[in-house]
N, C-alpha and C positions, 0 to 999 in steps of 0.2 A: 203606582203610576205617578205621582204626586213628586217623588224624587227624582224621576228617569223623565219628567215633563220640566221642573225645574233646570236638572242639566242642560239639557236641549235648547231651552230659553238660553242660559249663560253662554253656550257655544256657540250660540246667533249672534249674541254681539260680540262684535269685530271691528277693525279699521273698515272705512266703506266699501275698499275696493271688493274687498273680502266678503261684505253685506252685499254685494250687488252679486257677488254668486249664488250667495247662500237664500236671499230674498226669494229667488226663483229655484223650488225644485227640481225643473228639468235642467237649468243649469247646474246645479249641485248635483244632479243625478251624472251628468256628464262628467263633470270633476270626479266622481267614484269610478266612473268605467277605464277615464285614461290610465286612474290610478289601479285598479283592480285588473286590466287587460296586459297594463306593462308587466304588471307581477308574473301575471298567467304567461306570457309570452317570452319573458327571462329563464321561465321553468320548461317550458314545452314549444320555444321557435328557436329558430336560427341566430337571430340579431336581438330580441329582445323589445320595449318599446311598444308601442302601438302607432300606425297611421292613418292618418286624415282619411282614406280609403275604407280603411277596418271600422272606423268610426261611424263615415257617413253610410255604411250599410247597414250596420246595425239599427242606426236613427229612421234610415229608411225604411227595412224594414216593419220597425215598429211605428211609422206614423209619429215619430218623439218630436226629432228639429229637424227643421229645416237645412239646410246647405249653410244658407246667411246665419241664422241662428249659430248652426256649429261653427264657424270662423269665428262669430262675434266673441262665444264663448272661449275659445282656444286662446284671442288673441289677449280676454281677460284673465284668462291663466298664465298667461308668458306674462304680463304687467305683473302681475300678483309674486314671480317668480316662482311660482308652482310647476312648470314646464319647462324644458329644454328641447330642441331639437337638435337630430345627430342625423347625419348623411349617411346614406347605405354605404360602406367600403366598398361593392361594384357597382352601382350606381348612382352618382352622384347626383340625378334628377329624383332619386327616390328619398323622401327623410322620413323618420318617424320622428315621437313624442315621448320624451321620458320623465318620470316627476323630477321634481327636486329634491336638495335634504327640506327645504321650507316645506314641502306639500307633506315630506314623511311625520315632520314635525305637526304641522298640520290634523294628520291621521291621529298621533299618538296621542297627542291633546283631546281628540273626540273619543279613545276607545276606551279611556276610562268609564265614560258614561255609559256602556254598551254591557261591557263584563262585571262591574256594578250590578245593573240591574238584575243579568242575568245568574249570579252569585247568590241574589238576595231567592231567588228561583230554584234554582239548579244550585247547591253550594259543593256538594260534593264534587263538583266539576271543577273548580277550583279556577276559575278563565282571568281572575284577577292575578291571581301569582305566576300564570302561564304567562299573560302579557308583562310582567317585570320581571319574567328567569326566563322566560324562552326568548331570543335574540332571532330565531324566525318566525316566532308569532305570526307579525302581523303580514310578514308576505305569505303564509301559505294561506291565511283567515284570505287573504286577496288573492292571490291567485283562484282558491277555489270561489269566490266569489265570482269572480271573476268568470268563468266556466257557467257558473250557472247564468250571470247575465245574457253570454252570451244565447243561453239553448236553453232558459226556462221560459215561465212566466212570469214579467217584473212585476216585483209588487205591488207596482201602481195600476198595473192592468185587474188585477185581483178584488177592487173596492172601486168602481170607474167613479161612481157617483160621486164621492168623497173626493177622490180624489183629481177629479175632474176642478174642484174647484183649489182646494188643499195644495194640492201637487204641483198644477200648472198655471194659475195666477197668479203676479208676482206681488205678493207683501202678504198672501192669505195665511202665510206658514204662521209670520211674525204677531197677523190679527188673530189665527186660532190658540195659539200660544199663551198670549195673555188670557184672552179669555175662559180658556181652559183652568189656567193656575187661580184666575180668580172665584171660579166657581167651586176650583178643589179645597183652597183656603176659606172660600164664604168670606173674600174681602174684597172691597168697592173696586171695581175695572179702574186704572192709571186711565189721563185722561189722554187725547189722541194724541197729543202735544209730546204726550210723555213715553208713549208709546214709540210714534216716529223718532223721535230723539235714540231710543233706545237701538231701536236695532235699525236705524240708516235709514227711512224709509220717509217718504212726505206728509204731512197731515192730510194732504189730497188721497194720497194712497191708503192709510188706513181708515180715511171714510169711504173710500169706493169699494174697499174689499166687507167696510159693514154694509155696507146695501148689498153686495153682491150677494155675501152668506146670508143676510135677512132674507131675501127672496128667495134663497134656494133653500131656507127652513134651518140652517145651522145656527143660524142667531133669533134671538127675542128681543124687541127694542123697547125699552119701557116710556115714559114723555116725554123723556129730557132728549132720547136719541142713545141712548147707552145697551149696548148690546152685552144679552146675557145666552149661556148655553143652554142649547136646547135640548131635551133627551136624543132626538135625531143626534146633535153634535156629539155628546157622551158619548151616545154608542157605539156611533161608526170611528169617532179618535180612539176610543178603546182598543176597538176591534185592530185599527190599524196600529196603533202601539204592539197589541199581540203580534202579529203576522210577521210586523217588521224583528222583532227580538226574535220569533221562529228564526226566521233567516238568518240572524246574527249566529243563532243554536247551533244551525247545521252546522255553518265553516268554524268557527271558532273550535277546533278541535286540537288535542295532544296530536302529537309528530306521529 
């Protein structure tokens, strides 16, 4: 856990724009669906892409974002150059969303952490050597991803409590993060200064996300104000490390 909680930390920090996705899990969850729907939709539609339509149902569906939230987010994705849009060839009022090579880029940078871990687990599966000899790896890992976003259970729905807080407040990723590594090392919490600096975020922000987890029981504050984990926090970041690497399991498959 200790190495695949490491990763995770280093692939938070980013240029801000990039932090202000990734700060917020339900917008980094959206950044996976554009990316993981267009795959599925180059494999199994007509034109390929995903649109604003296909999008804000699914959010709807599940209660995720809002309308406002999903524009906000798409329009931080086209800034970031993660996005492009292309015009239906019959109708020109209709466009979808297609990544970029920057958002592929993007991916290929994060999968190392993913098939790592899962290597260190499963070695016989060999998903490290897949992802540098197979050249579709990572669209069919996303397409089928993608399929199940659509028609499962998101993983965030699977742990609410957790990730009620974890998930969908923005900077809680960045405060369980550290905290987590400090508790695994048994080395003193960076101080909030050092914190925010690190992955984009305000000193205001990482002291609101520690009262917030103080009070929902994921942190321990000792006199100074220094937040430590709590067996609550161990258990349920565990748990959700497991579940989330499951899913990686499923799709990460030979051709």
């Amino acid at each position: 856990m200790r190495e695949y909680t490491v990763a995770i930390a280093r692939f938070r920090e980013a240029p801000r724009l990039i932090n202000k996705l990734m700060a917020s899990e339900t917008r980094f969850r959206l950044t996976a669906y554009v990316f993981c729907f267009a795959a599925y939709y180059e494999r199994h539609g007509p034109h390929g892409g995903v649109t604003y339509t296909q999008l804000l149902e699914l959010c709807a569906r599940r209660e995720e974002l809002s309308p406002r939230l999903l524009k906000t987010t798409l329009t931080l994705l086209k800034l970031a150059g993660f996005i492009k849009t292309l015009r239906h060839p019959s109708d020109r009022r209709s466009k979808s969303y297609h990544p970029t090579p920057r958002m592929v880029d993007f991916v290929k940078s994060w999968m190392p952490h993913a098939v790592n871990a899962l290597d260190a687990v499963q070695p016989d599966m060999r998903r490290a050597q897949m992802l540098a000899e197979d050249p579709d790896f990572i669209r069919r890992f996303a397409a089928a991803a993608g399929h199940e976003h659509a028609t499962g259970i998101p993983l965030i729905d699977r742990m609410p409590e957790f990730t009620c807080f974890f998930g969908k407040r923005e900077g809680a990723i960045p405060v369980v993060l550290a905290v987590m590594l400090s508790d695994i090392n048994g080395t003193p919490l960076p101080s909030r200064a050092r914190i925010a600096k690190r992955f984009g975020l305000s000193k205001t922000q990482v002291s609101n996300m520690i009262a917030e987890g103080s009070r929902l029981g994921f942190f321990a504050t000792d006199e100074t104000g220094a937040p430590r984990a709590t067996t609550y926090l161990r258990d349920s970041y565990g748990r959700f490390i497991s579940i989330e690497l499951a899913f990686y399991a499923r799709h990460m498959r030979p051709a």
